[in-house]
N, C-alpha and C positions, 0 to 999 in steps of 0.2 A: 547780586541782584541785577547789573546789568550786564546786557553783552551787547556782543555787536551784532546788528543785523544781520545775517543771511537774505542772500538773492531771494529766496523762498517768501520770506517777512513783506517785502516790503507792497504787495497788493493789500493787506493787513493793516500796515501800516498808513498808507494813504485814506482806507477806510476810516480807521481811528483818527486822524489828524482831523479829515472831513467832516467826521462826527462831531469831535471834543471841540473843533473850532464854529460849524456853520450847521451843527443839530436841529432839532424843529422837537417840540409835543414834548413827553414824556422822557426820550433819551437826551436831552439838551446838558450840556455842560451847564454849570453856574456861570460860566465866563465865556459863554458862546457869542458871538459879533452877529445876530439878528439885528437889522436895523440899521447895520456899520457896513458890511459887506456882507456881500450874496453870490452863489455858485460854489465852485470848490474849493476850497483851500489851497488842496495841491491835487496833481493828479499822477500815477504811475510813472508817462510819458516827463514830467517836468523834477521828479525824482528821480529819477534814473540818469537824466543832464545832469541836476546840481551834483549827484556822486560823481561819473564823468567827472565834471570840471572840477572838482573839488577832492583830488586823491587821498588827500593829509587829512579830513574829515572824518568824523565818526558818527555813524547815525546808530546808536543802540537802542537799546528795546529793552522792556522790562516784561520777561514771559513767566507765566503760569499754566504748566497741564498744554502746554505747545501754543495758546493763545496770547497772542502782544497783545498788553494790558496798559503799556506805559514804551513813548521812545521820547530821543531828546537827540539832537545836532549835534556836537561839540566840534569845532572847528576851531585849529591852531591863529594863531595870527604871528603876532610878533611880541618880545619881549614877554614873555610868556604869559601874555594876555590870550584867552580864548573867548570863541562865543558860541553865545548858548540861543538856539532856538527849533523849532520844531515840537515843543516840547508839549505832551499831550498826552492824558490819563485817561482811561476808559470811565465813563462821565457816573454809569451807574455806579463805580467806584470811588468817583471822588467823594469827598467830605471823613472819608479811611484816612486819611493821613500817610498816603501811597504817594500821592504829588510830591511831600513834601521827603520822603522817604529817597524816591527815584532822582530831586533836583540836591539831596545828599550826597547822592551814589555820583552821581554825576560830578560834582564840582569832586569829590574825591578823586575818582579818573582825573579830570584836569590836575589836578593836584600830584597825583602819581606819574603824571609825564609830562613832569617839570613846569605847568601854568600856576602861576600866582594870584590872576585874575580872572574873570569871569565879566562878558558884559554882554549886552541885551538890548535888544530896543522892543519896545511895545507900544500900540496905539494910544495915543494919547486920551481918547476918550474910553479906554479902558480900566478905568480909574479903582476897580475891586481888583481886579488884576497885579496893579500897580502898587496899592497898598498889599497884597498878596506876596509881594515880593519883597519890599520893602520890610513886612515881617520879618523875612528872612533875609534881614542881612542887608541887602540889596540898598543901594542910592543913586537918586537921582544924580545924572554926570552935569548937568546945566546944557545936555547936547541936545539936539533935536532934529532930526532928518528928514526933510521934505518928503511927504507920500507920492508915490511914484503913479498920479491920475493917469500917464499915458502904458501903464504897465497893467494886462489883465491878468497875468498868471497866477496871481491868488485869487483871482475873483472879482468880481463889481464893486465900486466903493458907492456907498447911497447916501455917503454925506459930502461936504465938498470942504468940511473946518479939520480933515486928519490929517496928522503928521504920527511920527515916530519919538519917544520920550526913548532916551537912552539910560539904562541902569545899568550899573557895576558892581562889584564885591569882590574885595580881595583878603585872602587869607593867607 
């Protein structure tokens, strides 16, 4: 189900990430950030750095018929904890049970090259999100990471109470 990006993917991918995260109308994610943050998620230019800096990384993609449908981060750490983000389903898709399909496949990867864990951080006032995840598995760490106001790479933040709520699962 998954593989790994191709150079080719990942204008594709930036599209979808764009969409599934910061959508508008009719294509909007269930879990789109309207109202939380505005402008792009990510862009070509700011993916193409984080692979750059980030060798040991895996950015895969979930394709159907040649179109990326679903990708997800996975990044080594340490102690065979990895982490999971990027993680974004083509929106007219979700409610398929493809999210929850592709965050399988993935923690399996992890799992097949030696990670134990899996952890996350997610906006705190993303709270369907949050239980979304927690469905699966997922727990709150008691962590919390300051939001990064002097950072615009993901976009405009249009509240001024977010931080980052860290999740985990290990299996």
């Amino acid at each position: 189900m998954l593989e790994p990006a191709r150079e080719a993917d990942l204008p594709a991918i930036v599209d979808l990430v764009n969409l599934a995260y910061r959508g508008q109308g009719e294509a909007a994610s269930w879990n789109v950030e309207v109202g939380v943050m505005e402008g792009a998620r990510t862009t070509l230019a700011f993916l193409a750095e984080d692979l750059a800096a980030k060798p040991h990384a895996h950015l895969m993609v979930h394709r159907e018929a040649d179109a990326v449908l679903g990708c997800v981060w996975l990044e080594p750490l340490a102690d065979g904890e990895w982490y999971l983000s990027l993680f974004a389903i083509q929106p007219a898709l979700q409610g398929g049970q493809l999210g929850r399909r592709v965050l399988a496949e993935a923690e399996t990867f992890v799992a097949q090259h030696g990670g134990g864990r899996v952890r996350m951080s997610v906006m705190n006032v993303r709270t369907a999100l949050i239980a979304w995840y927690e469905r699966r598995g997922y727990v709150r760490t008691g962590e919390t990471i300051p939001f990064p106001y002097h950072e615009t790479r993901f976009g405009r933040p249009m509240r001024d109470d977010l931080a980052f709520v860290v999740l985990a699962k290990a299996f």
